[in-house]
N, C-alpha and C positions, 0 to 999 in steps of 0.2 A: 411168381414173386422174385425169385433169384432173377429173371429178364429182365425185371424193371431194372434191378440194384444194379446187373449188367452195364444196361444202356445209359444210367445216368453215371457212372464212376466210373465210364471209358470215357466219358466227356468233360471230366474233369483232370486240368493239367499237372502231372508232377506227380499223381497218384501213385505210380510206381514205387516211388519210396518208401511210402510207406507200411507195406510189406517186409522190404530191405530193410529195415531201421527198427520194423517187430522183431523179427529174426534175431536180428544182434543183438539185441538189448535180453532176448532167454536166450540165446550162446552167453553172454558175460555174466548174466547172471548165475547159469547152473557152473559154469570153470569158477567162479570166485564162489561160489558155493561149496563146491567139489574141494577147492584150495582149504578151504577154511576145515571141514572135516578132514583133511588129511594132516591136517597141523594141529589139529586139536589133542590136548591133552588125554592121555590115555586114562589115565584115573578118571577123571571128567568125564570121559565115554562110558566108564564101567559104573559111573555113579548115576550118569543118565540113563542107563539100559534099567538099573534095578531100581529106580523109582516106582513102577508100577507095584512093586513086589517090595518093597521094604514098608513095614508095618510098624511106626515107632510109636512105640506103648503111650510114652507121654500127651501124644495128642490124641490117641483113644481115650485116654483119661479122662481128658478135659473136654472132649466132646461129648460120655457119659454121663458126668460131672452138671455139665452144662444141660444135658436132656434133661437130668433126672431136677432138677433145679425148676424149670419150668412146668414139670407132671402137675 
């Protein structure tokens, strides 16, 4: 299989590029990725990290509220 794809997209002209032009486009994307979490607010990073882990009572409420409403 990989022969076929070989032989027909050495036969196609300028092919090259486009490799070169994958590349680049995830190099600029993880550096402006990279830029952006190094500038990002620090409170913002500690309020992203404890999301999984912050349990606010209010929406347990109302999602109890809301089950038991349907029972």
């Amino acid at each position: 299989m990989l022969k076929y794809i070989k032989e027909h997209a050495s036969s196609i002209e300028g092919i090259s590029v486009y490799p070169i032009f994958s590349l680049l486009v995830f190099f600029i994307f993880f550096v402006v990725l990279l830029y952006y979490v190094k500038k990002m607010d620090k409170k913002k990073i500690e309020e992203i990290s404890n999301l999984p882990l912050d349990l606010d009572t209010k929406d347990n409420d109302l999602f109890t509220t809301n089950n038991l409403k349907q029972a």
